[in-house]
N, C-alpha and C positions, 0 to 999 in steps of 0.2 A: 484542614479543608474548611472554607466558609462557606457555610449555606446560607440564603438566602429564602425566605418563606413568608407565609403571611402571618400576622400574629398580632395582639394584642397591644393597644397602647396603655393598656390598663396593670398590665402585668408591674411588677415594681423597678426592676431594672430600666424597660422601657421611661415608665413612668418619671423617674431618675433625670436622663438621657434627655429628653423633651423641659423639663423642668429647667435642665443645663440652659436647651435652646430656647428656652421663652428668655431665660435670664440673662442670653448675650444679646439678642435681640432690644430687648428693652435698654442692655448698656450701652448699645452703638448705634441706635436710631431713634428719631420723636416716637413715642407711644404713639401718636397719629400715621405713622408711616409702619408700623410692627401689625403684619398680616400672616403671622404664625400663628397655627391654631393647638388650640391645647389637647391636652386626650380626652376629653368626651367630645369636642366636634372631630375629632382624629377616627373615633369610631362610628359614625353617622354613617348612615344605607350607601350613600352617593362616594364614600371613600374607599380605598383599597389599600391598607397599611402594612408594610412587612420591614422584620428586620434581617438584620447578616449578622450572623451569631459562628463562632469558632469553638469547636467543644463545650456547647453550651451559652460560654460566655460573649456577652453584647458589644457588638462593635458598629452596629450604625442603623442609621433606618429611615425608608422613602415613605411615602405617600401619592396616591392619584387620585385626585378629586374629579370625578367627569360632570361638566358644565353640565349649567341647562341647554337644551337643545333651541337653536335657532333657526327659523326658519331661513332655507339657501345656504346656511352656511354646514361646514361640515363638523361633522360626529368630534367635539376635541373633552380633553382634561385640562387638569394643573396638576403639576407637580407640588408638593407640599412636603415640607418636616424633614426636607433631607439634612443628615445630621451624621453623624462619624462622633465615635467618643476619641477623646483624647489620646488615648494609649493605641488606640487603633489606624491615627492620621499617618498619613506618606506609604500605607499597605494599597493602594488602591481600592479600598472598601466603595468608597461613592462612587467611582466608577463603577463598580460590581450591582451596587444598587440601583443606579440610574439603567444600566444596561439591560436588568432585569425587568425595571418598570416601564420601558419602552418597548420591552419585547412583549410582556403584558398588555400594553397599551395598544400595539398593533395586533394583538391574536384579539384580540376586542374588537375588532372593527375602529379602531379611533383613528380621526386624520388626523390629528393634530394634538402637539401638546406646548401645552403657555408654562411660564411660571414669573413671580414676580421677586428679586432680589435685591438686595440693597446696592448704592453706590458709593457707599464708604469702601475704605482699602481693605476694613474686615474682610469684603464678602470680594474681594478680588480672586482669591482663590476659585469660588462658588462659580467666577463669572468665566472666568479662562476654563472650568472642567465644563460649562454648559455650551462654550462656543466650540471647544473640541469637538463635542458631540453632534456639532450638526447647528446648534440652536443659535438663532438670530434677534436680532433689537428689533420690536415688534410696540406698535402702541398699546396702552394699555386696554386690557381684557375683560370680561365680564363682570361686572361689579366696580371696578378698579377705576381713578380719577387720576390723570396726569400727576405726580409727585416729585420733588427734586428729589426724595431721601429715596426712590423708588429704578430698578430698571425693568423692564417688561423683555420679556422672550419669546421667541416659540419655534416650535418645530413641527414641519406639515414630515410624516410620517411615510 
């Protein structure tokens, strides 16, 4: 059975896992377009980080970052760090986790959730499991500058 919880990006496995995802990141995008965060911004007040783990062992893991709030606009996050280890792809893991963190996202009160992905064919996967979901091409988001290496999402909730 896979559970899914909150948990530590600090832990060593996670920590592992994340190290993965900085490293594919940096191999398939400019370093100016990689807005993957590491595990100490992964644990900051404003995040919300869990992984899905099967008899202990690490098989993937989301993040929600909730924006700053702006005035008019509604309550939203980002999505961040979603990640699947190797041994664990084609189980449906990110979906599990995505499912999770939007049910999260909505018992929050949140309207809305953005994320930003690449448009290399690496992250093609990434992009077909966030349109299943619901999630749409959306200009870019808080912080965030127009980018070719870049796609922008989101989901009103």
């Amino acid at each position: 059975m896979i559970l899914i919880d909150r948990d530590s990006p600090h832990r060593d496995d996670v920590h592992l896992l994340l190290s993965e995802h900085l490293a594919d990141m940096f191999a398939t995008s400019p370093a100016e377009s990689v807005h993957a965060l590491d595990p100490a911004a992964l644990a900051g007040p404003d995040i919300s980080f869990w992984t899905a783990r099967e008899g202990g062992a690490l098989l993937g893991c989301g993040a929600l970052k909730v924006l700053k709030p702006v005035p008019g606009q509604a309550a939203s996050a980002e999505l961040k760090s979603m990640r699947t280890s190797a041994q664990a792809r084609g189980r449906g893991v990110a979906t599990l986790v995505l499912l999770h963190i939007l049910a999260d996202a909505r018992a929050n009160s949140l309207e809305r959730v953005y994320l930003e992905t690449g448009t290399e064919d690496y992250f093609a996967p990434a992009r077909r499991l966030y349109a299943r979901h619901g999630f749409t091409d959306c200009p870019p988001f808080a912080d965030y500058r127009p980018d070719p290496n870049s796609v922008f999402m989101e989901l009103q909730l």
